[in-house]
C-alpha positions, 0 to 999 in steps of 0.5 A: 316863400313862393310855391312853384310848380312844374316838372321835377325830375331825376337822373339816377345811375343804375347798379352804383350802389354794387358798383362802388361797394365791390371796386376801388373808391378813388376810382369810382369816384372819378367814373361816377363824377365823369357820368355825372358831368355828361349827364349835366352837359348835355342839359339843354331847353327847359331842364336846370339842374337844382342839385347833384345828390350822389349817384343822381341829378335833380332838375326842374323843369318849367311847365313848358316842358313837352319835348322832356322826353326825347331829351332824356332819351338824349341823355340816355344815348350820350352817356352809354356813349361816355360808357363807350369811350370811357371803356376805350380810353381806359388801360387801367386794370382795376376792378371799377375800370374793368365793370364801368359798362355795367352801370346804366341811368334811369329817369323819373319824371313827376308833376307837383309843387315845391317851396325854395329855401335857403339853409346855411346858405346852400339853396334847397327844394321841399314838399311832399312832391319831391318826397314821391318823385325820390321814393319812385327810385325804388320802384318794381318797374321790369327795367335796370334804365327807363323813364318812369312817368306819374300820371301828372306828368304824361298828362303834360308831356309827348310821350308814345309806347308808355307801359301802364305801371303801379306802384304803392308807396309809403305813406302816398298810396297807389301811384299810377305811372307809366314807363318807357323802357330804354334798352334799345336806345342803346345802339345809338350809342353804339353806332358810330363805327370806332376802328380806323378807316383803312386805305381800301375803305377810304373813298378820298385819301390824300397825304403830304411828307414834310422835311421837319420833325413831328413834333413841328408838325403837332405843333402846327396843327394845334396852333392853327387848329384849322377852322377856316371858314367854318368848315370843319372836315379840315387837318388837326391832329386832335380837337384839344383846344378849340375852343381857345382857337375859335376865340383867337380865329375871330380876331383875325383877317380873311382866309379866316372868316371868323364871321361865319362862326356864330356858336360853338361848345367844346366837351372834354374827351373820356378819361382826360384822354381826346377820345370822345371830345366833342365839338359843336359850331353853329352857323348862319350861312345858307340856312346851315344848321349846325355841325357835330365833329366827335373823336371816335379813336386816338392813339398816340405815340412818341413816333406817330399817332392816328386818330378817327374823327366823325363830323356830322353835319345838316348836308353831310356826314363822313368820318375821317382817319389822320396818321402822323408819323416819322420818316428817315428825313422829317414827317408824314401825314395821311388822311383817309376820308369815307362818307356815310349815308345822310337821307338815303342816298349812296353817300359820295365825295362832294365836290370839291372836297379833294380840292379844299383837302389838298387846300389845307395840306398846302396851307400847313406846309406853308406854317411848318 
């Protein structure tokens, strides 16, 4: 058996412990598996996760491994975020849904060896390397969510602000680390705003009334689900599906230009709701990078619903209110648009916005 060597790292969920002990299991157990699913989701570069133990995600990172750091402060952020969407989400009044924003996450991130090895068929990791990063869990840092790093490990990795940290452990001795305390990073998450935008608040609003019923119109627009051209500031009532509406786009003629739509990955909404579902595109037009689309708010009944919808992109970024609801003869949509600062500058309309916005309202009175 091979000895490899890198960067071994774990996820841990801070205070699940009480958590699980003084809240309803069933329930717990579909929190924990939701954080933890968000947690490996947004596991991108040289991380891959080796296993799942419990409250915690094992990874293991090869030695090119200096930007580490900032992904796991990435990390961080999306899951206060879920935190956020899952509290939200939510109308459930048991105790574990009540004090899901209690839990937080803690990394720790050691330099060593380890053997691979295959036991009834399941792959598993040993060495005395993986034995110091799990005891480093319990530690004595001043901090519910950090990243903790061994000596080793900053050694390696780009890592400004580290505390001087100590810890003894048993049978190990005196470990030298160091700690990034995460608690500010927490606003990130708490950033984007999560009430709708209302009619004085708009810098762009524009609205259609239809002579079918709303459930027509719900139809038509997840049907389409409007990516046209790559350009994602279009109508839909919510992002369920994408993913399946890309695929069918592509093999489709012009006005669709599935060309342009190179890369996209969808992520599910917080507590099998649409709230929080993700949707990342990437493109290969004019230097684009990429765009962020994020449902933020959703509320839906039999008569109406309304959704708030914040799209982020390499130009631009804005968030985007749209309320469906009945009328005495048929249907009505509004969508209500305002821009937010992207490089300093006063955020405005972009030209021709208004114009593409009454494109697409054209374009779904002509499906329904």
């Amino acid at each position: 058996m091979a000895v490899e060597r890198g960067l071994i790292v774990l996820g841990d969920v801070s205070g699940y412990g009480e958590f699980i002990a003084t809240t309803e299991l069933e329930h717990s157990r579909e929190i924990l598996a939701e954080l933890l699913g968000t947690l490996c989701e947004c596991a991108r570069g040289s991380l891959n996760i080796a296993q799942l133990e419990g409250d915690a995600v094992f990874w293991l990172c090869d030695e090119d491994a200096a930007g580490v750091v900032d992904l796991l402060k990435e990390k961080f952020v999306e899951f206060h975020r879920r935190l956020r969407f899952m509290t939200i989400a939510t109308t459930c009044p048991c105790r574990a849904c009540a004090s899901v924003g209690s839990l937080t996450v803690k990394f720790i991130v050691h330099r060593g060896s380890y053997v691979r090895q295959r036991v009834a068929g399941s792959e598993h990791f040993v060495g005395n390397d993986l034995v110091l990063a799990h005891r480093l869990l319990k530690n004595t840092v001043p901090s519910r969510e950090y990243i903790l790093l061994t000596e080793s490990a900053f050694a390696m990795v780009s890592a400004d602000g580290l505390v001087a940290h100590e810890e003894q452990v048993e049978h190990l001795g005196r470990v030298r680390c160091g700690y990034l305390d995460l608690a500010s990073l927490r606003t990130r998450a708490l950033a984007e705003r999560t009430e709708h935008l209302e009619p004085e608040e708009a810098q762009l609003s524009a609205e259609r009334t239809f002579p079918v019923g709303i459930e027509r119109i719900r139809k038509a627009l997840r049907a389409e689900a409007l990516i046209t051209e790559g350009e994602h500031f279009a109508l839909f009532e919510d992002p369920r599906g994408v993913g399946d509406e890309i695929d069918r786009l592509s093999e489709r003629t012009p006005p669709f230009a599935p060309a342009k739509i190179t890369h996209a990955l969808t992520r599910k909404g917080a507590r099998s709701s649409p709230l929080g579902q993700e949707l990342h595109c990437h493109h290969q037009t004019d230097g684009r990078e990429g765009e962020l689309l994020r449902v933020v708010r959703a509320d839906r009944g039999p008569t109406a619903s309304r959704s708030t919808i914040h799209v982020v992109g390499a130009r631009e970024a804005f968030y985007k209110t749209q309320i469906l609801s009945e009328t005495p003869t048929g249907s009505r949509i509004e969508v209500r648009f305002a821009w937010e600062s992207t490089g300093g500058s006063d955020p405005s309309v972009p030209q021709g916005f208004g114009d593409k916005v009454q494109q697409e309202l054209d374009r779904l009175a002509a499906l329904v």
